[in-house]
N, C-alpha and C positions, 0 to 999 in steps of 0.2 A: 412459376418463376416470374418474380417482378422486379424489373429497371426503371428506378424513377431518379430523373434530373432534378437537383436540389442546387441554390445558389452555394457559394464558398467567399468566406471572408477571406481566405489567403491568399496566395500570390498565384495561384494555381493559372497558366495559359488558358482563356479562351479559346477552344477551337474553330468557333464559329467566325473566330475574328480572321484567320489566315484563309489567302488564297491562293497563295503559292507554296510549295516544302521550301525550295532554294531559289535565290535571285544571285546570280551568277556576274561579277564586276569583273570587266577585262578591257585591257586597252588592245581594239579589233586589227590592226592592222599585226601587231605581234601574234597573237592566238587564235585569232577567229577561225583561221582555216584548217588550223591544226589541233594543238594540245582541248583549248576551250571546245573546239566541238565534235572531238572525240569522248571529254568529258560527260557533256549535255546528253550526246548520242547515251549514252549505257544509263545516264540517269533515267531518261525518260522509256526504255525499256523497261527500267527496273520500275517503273510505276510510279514514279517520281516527280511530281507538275513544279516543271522551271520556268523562271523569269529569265527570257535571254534577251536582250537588246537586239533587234534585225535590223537596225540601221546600224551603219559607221557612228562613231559618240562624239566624235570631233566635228562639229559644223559651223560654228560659230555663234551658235545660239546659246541661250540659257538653258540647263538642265529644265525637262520637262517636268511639269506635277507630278504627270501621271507614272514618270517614274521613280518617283521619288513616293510616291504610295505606293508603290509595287515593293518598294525596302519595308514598307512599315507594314505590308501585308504577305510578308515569306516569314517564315519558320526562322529559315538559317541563312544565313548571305555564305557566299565565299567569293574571298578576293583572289583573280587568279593577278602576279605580282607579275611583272615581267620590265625588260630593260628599259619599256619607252611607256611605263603606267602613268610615271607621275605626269611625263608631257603634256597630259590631259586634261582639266581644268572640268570636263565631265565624269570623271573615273573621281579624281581628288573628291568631288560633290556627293558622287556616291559614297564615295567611303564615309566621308564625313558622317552621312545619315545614317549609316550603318552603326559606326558607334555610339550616336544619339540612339539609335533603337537599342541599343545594346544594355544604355546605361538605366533608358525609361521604360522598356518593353521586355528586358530578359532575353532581347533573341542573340542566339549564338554566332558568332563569327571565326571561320575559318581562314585562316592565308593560304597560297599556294605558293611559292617562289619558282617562277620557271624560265630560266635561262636568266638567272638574276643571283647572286649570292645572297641570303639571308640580310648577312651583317651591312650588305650595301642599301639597304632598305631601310632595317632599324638605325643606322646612323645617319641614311641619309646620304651617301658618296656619292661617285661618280654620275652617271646619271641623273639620279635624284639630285644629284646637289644641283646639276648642271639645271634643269625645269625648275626647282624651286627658283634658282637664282631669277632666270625667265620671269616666273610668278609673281616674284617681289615685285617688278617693275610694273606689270600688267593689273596685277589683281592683288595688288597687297593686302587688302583688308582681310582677307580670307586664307591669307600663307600662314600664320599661326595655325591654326586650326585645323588645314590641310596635313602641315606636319603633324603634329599632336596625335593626328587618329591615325598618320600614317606607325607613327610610332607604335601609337600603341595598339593596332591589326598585327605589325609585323610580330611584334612578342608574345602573339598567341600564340596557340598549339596547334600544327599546322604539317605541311608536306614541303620537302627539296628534291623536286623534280630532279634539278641538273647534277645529284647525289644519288639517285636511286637509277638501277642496275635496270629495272624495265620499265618503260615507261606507261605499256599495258597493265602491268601489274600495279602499277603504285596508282593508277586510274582507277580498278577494280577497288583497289583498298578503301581508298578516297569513297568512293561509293557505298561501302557497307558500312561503311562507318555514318554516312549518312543517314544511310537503311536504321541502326542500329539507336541511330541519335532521334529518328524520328518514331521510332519506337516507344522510346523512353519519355518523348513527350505526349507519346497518346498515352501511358501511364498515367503521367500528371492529369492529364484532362479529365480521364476516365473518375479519378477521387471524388467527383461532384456527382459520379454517376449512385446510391443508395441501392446495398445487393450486390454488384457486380464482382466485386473482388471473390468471392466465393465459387462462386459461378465460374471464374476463371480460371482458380485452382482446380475444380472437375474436371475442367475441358482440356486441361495441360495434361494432368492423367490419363486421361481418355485417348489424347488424340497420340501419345506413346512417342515423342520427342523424340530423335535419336536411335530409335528405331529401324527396322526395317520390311517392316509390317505395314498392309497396307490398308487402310481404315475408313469407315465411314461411317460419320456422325451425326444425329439428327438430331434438332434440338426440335421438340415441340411444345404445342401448347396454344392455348385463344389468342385469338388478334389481341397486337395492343400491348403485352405485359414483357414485352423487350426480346424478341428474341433475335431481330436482324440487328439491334443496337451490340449485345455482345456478340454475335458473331464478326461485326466489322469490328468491333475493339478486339478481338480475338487476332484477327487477321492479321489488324494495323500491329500487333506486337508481333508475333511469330512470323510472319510470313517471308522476314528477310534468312530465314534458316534456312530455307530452303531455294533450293536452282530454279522450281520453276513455280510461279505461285497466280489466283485471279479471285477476283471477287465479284460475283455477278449479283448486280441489288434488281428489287425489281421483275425477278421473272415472272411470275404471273401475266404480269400487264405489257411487259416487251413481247413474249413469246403469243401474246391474242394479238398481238396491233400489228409486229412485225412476224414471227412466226418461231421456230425452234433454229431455224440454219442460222437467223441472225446473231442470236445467243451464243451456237457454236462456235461459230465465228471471231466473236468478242471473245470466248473461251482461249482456244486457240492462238487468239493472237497475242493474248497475256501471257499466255504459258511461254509460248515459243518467241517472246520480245519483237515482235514487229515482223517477223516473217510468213511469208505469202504461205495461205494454204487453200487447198480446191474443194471446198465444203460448196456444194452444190443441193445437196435433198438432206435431209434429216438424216439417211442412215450413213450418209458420207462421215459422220466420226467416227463411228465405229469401223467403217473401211479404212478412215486414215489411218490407225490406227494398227489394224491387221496389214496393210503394207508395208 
């Protein structure tokens, strides 16, 4: 079996170019403690590498570079909306770059509306009318533009927290749908990969989807002619199907430096999303296990 990387003339994502899946825009004093980092929480169990802002965004200073390259190096932004977003003059900035990245990079943009009606957004009311007004006076050069992208975030395709009946669930949803989105662009990526699509049609057969069966697969063969390459494109597509999923790269040379309990360990804590487990010796998984 051989994987080889070949350039592409079409529009196909880079994946070498991303360093984050999602960069998460929220105005903190509204969501930080609540909806936004309940969100963040389940993303980053689920395997998910977010850009969250850890300071306050309001300081008085000018939007940072560096996050402002943090937009142009995620996958997918999501805007979470809320009643006091546009107050912001740091959230407005992001946004903005968000749909420059949107319009020059392909990357996808979500809304969230939360404790905010939709239409008070896209048109602009209360609230928002109330900060733009603000804005006009402070920073007018940049109030067209501000609105424009707010506009045009809000009329994406998106979630109404303050409309959905659980807010755990419609969090879960939001999620998979990420899982699902980021699937689909390790698809795109993988097309530059020569061979592989075939290969992946076996492994889909093989590993018995939907199923109930419980399986294990070996891909072999000589160093070198791709086998960890389609396993992690393997992975990076299927692996939101399932509850509990891990990818261990590497073992050979983890498990001589640091030993087998570490690996376990890493095992473990993927499956079970961040929760504490007492892997102590090598045979401690298989103990965990039979407890």
């Amino acid at each position: 079996m051989s994987i080889q990387t070949t350039s592409s003339s079409g529009n196909h994502i880079c994946s070498s170019r991303w360093k984050y899946d999602v960069f998460i825009s929220f105005r903190g004093e509204d969501t930080r403690k609540n909806f936004t980092d309940h969100l963040y929480d389940i993303l980053i169990r689920e395997g998910v590498t977010v850009f969250r802002d850890a300071e306050e965004l309001d300081r008085g200073k000018p939007i940072s570079l560096e996050l402002l390259r943090a937009i142009e190096e995620s996958r997918f932004s999501i805007v979470v909306f809320s009643r006091n977003y546009a107050n912001s003059s740091w959230c407005l900035h992001e946004i903005a770059k968000m749909v420059e990245c949107k319009k020059t990079m392909g990357q996808t943009v979500f809304p969230i509306f939360y404790d905010v009606d939709p239409s008070t957004v896209r048109n602009q009311t209360g609230t928002f009318e109330q900060a733009f007004a603000k804005h006009d006076k402070d920073n007018k050069q940049n109030v067209q533009i501000w609105r424009n992208a707010v506009t045009e975030v809000a009329n994406l395709s998106g979630w109404d927290v303050k409309n959905s009946r659980h807010e755990s669930k419609l969090i879960h949803d939001i999620v998979k749908k990420i899982s699902i989105e980021l699937s689909q662009t390790t698809l795109m990526t993988s097309k530059g990969l020569v061979g592989i699509n075939s290969r992946l049609k076996e492994l889909k057969l093989l590993i018995g989807t939907g199923s109930n069966d419980i399986r294990m697969i070996g891909i072999w063969g000589m160093g070198g002619i791709g086998k960890t390459t389609i396993a992690r494109v393997f992975y990076d597509l299927f692996s939101y199907q399932f509850e509990g999923s891990a990818f261990l790269a590497n073992v050979r040379e983890i498990s001589r430096k640091s030993g087998l309990v570490t690996l376990q360990r890493q095992l473990l804590l993927k499956i079970l999303r961040g929760r504490d487990n007492n892997i102590c010796d090598e045979t401690g998984l298989v103990g965990w296990f039979v407890l």
